[in-house]
C-alpha positions as a printed Julia matrix, in Angstrom:
83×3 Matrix{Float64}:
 -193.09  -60.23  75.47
 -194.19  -59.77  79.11
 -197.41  -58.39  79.76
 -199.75  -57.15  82.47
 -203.27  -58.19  83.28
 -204.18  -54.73  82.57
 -202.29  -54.66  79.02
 -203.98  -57.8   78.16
 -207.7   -56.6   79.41
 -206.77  -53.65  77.1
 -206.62  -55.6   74.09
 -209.13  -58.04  74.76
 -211.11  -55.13  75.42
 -210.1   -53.45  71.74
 -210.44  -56.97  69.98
 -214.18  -57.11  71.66
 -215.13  -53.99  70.55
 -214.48  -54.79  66.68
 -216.88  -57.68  67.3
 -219.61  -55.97  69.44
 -219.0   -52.11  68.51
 -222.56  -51.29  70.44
 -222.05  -53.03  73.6
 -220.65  -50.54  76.7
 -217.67  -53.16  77.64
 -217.08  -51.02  81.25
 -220.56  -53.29  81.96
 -219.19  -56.4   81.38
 -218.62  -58.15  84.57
 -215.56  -60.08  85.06
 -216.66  -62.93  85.73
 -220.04  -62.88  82.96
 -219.98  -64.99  79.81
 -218.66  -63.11  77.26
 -221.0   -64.68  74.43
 -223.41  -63.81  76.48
 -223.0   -60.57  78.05
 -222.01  -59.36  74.24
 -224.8   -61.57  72.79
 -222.24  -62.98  70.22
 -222.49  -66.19  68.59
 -220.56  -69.09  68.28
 -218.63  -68.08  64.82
 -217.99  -64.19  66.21
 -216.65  -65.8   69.37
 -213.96  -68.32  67.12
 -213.19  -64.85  65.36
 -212.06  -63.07  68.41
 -209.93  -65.8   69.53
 -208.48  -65.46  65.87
 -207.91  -61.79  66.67
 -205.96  -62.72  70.25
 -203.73  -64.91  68.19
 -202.85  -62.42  65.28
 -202.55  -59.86  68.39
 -200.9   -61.74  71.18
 -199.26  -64.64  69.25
 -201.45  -67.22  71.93
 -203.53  -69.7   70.04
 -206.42  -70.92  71.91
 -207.41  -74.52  71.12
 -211.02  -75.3   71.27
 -210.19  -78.35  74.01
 -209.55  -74.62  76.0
 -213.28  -73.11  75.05
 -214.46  -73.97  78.39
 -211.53  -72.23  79.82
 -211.79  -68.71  79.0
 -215.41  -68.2   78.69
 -215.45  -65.18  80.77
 -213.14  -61.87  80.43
 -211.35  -62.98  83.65
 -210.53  -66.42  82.66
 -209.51  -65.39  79.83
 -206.97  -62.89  80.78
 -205.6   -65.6   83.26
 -205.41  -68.14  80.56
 -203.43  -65.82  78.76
 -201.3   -64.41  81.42
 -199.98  -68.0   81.87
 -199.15  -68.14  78.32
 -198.24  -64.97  77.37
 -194.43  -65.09  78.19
């Protein structure tokens, strides 16, 4: 399954939603911490990454945390791994 950067925002984008149904995502900066910008904890974070495996078959181990802390590293990180 081959996907764009803009097919993966989209999800990321629905998954984020289900976590933080109050918060206007079009404000979320690219490059902004998403446990911050969506004032999420630690345990809502973990279940979102749950949701990008269940939805995009990508399991993000939490060596990779670090990695994808904002919306854009996180859609790189998965563009590399989504194949």
């Amino acid at each position: 399954m081959t996907m764009t950067q803009a097919e993966i925002t989209s999800v990321l984008q629905e998954l984020l939603h289900k976590i933080a149904p109050e918060v206007d995502l079009a404000r979320v900066e690219p490059g902004e911490s998403l446990r911050e910008a969506l004032d999420i904890d630690s345990f809502d974070f973990v279940n979102f990454l749950g949701g990008i495996h269940d939805k995009l078959g990508v399991d993000v181990p939490e060596t990779d945390y670090g990695k994808v802390r904002t919306l854009s590293q996180l859609v790189n990180y998965l563009s590399a791994r989504i194949k």
